[in-house]
Wavefront OBJ file of the C-alpha trace (Angstrom):
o trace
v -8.107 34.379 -0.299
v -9.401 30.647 -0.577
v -9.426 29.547 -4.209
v -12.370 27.329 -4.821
v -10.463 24.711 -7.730
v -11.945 22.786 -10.503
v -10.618 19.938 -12.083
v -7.434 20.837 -14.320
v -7.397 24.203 -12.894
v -4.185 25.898 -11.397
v -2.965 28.415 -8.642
v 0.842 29.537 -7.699
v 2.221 28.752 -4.562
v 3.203 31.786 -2.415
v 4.228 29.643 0.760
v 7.795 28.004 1.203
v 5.947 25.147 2.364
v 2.279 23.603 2.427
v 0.117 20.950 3.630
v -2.033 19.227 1.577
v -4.705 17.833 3.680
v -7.182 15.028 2.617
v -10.391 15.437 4.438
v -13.627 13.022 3.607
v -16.360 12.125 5.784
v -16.769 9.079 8.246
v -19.659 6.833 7.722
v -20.840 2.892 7.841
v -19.383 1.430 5.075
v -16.774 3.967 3.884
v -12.935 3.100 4.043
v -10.129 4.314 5.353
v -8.332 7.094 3.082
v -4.472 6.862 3.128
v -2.583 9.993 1.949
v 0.909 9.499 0.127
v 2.930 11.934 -2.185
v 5.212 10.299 -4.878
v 8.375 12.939 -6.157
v 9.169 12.540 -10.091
v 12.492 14.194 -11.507
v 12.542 15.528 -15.356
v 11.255 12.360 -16.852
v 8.070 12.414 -15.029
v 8.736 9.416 -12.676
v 10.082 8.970 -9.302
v 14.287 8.381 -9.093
v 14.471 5.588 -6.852
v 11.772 4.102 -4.297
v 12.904 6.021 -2.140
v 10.677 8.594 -3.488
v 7.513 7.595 -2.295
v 6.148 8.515 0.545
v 3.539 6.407 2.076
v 2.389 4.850 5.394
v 5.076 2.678 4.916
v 7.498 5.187 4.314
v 6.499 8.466 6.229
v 9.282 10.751 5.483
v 11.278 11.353 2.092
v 15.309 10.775 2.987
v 15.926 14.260 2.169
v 13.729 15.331 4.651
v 11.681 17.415 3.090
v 8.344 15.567 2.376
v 7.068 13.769 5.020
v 2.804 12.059 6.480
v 1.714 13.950 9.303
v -0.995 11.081 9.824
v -4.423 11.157 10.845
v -6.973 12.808 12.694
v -10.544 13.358 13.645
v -11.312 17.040 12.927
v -14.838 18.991 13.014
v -15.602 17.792 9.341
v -14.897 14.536 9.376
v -11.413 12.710 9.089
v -8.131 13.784 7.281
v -4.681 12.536 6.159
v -1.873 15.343 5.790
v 1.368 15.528 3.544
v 3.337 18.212 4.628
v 6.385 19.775 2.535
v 8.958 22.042 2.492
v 8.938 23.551 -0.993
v 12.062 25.966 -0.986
v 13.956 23.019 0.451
v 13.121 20.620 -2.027
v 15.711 19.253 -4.598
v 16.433 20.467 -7.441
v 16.202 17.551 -9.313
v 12.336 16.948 -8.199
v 9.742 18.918 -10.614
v 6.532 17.675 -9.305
v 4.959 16.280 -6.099
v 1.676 14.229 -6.585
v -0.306 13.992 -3.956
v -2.452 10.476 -4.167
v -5.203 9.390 -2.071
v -5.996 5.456 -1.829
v -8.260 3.435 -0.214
v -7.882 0.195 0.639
v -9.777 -2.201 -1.575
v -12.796 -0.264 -1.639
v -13.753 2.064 -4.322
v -13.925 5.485 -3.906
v -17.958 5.533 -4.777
v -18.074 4.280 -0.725
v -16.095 7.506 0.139
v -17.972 11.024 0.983
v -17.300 14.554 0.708
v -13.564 13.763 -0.216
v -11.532 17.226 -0.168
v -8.150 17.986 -1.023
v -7.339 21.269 1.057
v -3.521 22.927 0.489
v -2.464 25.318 4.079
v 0.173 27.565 4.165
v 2.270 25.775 6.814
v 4.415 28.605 8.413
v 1.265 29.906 9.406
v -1.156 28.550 12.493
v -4.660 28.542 12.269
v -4.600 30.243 8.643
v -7.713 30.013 5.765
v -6.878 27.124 3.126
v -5.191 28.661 -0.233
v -7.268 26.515 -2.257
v -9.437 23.394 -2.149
v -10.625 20.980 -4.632
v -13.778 18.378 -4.376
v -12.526 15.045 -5.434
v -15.457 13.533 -7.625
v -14.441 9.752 -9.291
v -15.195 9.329 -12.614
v -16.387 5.874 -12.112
v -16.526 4.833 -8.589
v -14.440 2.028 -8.985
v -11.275 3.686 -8.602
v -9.158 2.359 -5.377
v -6.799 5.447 -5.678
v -6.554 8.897 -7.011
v -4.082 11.564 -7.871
v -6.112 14.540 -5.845
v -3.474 17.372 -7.206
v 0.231 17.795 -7.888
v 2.755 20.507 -6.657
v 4.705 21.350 -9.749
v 7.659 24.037 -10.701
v 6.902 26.882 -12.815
v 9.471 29.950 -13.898
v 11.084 29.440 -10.350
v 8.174 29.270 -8.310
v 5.842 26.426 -7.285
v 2.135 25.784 -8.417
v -0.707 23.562 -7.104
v -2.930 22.102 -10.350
v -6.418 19.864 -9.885
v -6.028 16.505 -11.037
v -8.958 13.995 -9.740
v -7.432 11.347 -11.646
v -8.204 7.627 -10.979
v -6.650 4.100 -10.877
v -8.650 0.687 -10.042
v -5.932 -1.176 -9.254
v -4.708 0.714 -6.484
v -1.889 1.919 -4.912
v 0.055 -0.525 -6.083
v -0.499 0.475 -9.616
v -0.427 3.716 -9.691
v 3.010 3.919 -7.863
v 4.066 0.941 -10.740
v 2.932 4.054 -13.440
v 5.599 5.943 -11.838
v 8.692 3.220 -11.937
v 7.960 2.174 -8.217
v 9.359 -1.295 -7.876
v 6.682 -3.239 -6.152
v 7.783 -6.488 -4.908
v 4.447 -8.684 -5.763
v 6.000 -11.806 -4.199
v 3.819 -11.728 -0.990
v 0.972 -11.133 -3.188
v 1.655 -14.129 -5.569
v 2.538 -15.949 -2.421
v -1.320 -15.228 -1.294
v -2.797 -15.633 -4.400
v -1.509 -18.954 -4.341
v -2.816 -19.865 -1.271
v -5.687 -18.815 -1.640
v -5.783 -20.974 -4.869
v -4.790 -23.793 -3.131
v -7.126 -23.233 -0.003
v -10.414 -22.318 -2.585
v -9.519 -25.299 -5.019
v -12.159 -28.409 -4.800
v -10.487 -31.574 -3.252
v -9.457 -33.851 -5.960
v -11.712 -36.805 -6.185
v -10.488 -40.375 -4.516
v -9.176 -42.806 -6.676
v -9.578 -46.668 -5.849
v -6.491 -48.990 -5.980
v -5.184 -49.852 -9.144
v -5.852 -53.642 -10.263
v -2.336 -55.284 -10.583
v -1.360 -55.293 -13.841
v -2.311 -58.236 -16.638
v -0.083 -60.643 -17.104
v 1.713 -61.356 -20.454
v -0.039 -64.172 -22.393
v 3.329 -65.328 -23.634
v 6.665 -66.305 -22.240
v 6.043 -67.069 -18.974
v 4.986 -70.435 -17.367
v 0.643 -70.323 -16.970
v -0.701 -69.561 -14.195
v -1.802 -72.058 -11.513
v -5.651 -71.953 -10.651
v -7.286 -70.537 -7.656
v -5.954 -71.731 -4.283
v -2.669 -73.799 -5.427
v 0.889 -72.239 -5.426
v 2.743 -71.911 -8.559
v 5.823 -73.782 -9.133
v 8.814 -72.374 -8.191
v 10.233 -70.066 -10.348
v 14.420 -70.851 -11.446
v 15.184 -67.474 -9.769
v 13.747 -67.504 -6.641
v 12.549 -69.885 -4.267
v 9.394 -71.073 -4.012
v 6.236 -69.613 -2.315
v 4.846 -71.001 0.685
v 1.315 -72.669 -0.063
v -1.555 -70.332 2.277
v -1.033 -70.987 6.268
v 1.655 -73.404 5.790
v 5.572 -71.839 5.381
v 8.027 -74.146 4.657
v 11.948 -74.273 4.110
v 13.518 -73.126 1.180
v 14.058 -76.133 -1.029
v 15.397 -76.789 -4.374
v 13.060 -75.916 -7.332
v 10.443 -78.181 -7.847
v 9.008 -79.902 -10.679
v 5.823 -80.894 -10.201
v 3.262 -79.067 -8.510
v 1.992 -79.678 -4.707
v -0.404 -82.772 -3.431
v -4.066 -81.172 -2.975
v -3.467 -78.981 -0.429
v -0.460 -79.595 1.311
v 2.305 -78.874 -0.231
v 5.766 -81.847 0.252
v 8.597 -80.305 1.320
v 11.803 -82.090 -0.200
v 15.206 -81.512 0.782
v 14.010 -80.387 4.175
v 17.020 -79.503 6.683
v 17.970 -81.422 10.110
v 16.102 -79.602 12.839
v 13.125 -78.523 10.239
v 10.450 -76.998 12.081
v 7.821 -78.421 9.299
v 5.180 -80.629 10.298
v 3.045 -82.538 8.113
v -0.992 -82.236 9.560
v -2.316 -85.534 10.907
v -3.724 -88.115 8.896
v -7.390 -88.054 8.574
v -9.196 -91.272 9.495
v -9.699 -91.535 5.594
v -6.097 -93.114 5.533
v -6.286 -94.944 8.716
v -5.567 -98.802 7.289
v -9.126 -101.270 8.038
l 1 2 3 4 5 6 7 8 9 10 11 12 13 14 15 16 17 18 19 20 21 22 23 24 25 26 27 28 29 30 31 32 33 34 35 36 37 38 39 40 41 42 43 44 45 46 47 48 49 50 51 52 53 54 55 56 57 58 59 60 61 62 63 64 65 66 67 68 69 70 71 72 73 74 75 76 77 78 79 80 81 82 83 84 85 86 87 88 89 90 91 92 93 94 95 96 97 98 99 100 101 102 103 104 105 106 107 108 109 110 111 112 113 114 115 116 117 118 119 120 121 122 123 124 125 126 127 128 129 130 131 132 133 134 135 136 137 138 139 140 141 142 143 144 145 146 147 148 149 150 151 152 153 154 155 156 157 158 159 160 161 162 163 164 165 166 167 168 169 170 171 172 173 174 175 176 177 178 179 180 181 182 183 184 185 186 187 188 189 190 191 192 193 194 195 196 197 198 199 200 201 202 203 204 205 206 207 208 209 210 211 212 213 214 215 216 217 218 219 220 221 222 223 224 225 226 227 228 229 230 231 232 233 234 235 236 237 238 239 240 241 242 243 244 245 246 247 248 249 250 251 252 253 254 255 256 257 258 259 260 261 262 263 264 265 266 267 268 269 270 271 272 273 274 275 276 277 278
């Protein structure tokens, strides 16, 4: 006999061990539907990550809860979670069984169906089903039902319960440790990739100079006088040698190189006929 289940309801298990099949139907716009089971000891939460089993993680270590994967049946497409109750560890008092889609909410998904199979027999009638109605729509994954021990024996209770932040969070509710590195990683990027370019900035004027305590400033077009420190700057298009500080400032435009070496490459321009004698 098929029990038809509503939310919060409960059967027992007769079966050493069942499959809990997600079924929902295929459509433009709906997601995919991944099945996973998490198993919680005593305290109600799993005992190490290795206790959830995913698409990441197919089969429990112990061997005994494992994905079957997916197919296209008659009624649309399913996702299976198959388990061996009687060989189940001791330790582990309930099996959720989760359904999550991957960022889409489950208001996209139709007809979603939680069916539980007696899975020493082929080609048997369901034990029960539930229909898997969100409460909001905007859940992104959903406890369908959980497995859970009871005076010896196993159960199967309705749950329909709903998280909008995912997988990932509902396995966090249950002491997964998710590593949210990549995701920060990403989140980053995409931070960096989304962000408005930062405006140009012109060159920075030089800096003012002091009003007091240093020599002034020679005007527009003559070179300063050479500082104690260093030696003098070449007057514009004409280098010369390095000399001894000077004095006085430069003649109108050329500047008189004193001190200048044997073998000095400096040439004063020619005379213009302004100096020529009459």
């Amino acid at each position: 006999m098929t029990h038809a289940m509503l939310k919060g309801s409960n059967v027992p298990i007769e079966a050493t061990a069942v499959r809990a099949v997600l079924r929902w139907a295929p459509g433009q716009g709906a997601p995919e539907v991944d099945a996973s089971a998490l198993l919680l000891g005593p305290d109600g939460r799993v005992r190490s990550d290795e206790d959830f089993v995913f698409y990441n993680q197919p089969r429990h270590p112990s061997g005994k809860v494992w994905r079957l994967g997916k197919k296209r049946v008659a009624d649309g497409l399913t996702d299976t979670i198959q388990t061996d109750l009687a060989g189940v560890e001791s330790a582990v008092g309930q099996i959720l069984l989760v359904a999550s889609a991957d960022d889409v909410t489950f208001d996209h998904v139709r007809s979603l169906r939680i069916l539980l199979y007696d899975a020493t027999v082929s080609d048997a009638e369901p034990l029960a089903y539930f229909d898997i109605k969100p409460e909001t729509g905007e859940e992104t994954a959903l406890i369908c039902g959980e497995l859970y021990r009871r005076g010896g024996g196993w159960k199967f209770r309705a749950l329909g319960e709903g998280y909008t932040n995912g997988l990932q969070g509902l396995a966090t509710d249950f002491g997964i440790s998710v590593d949210e590195s990549e995701a920060a990683a990403a989140a980053a990027n995409q931070t960096s990739t989304t962000q408005a370019p930062a405006p140009e900035v012109s060159a920075p004027l030089p800096p003012e100079q002091p009003t007091t305590g240093v020599p002034s400033q020679p005007a527009y077009g003559y070179p300063p006088a050479a500082p104690t420190q260093q030696p003098p700057q070449p007057a514009y298009g004409y280098p010369h040698t390095q000399q001894a500080p000077a004095t006085a400032g430069a003649a109108y435009g050329y500047p008189q190189p004193t001190g200048a070496g044997p073998g000095s490459d400096v040439r004063l321009p020619p005379q213009g006929p302004q100096f020529i004698g009459r």
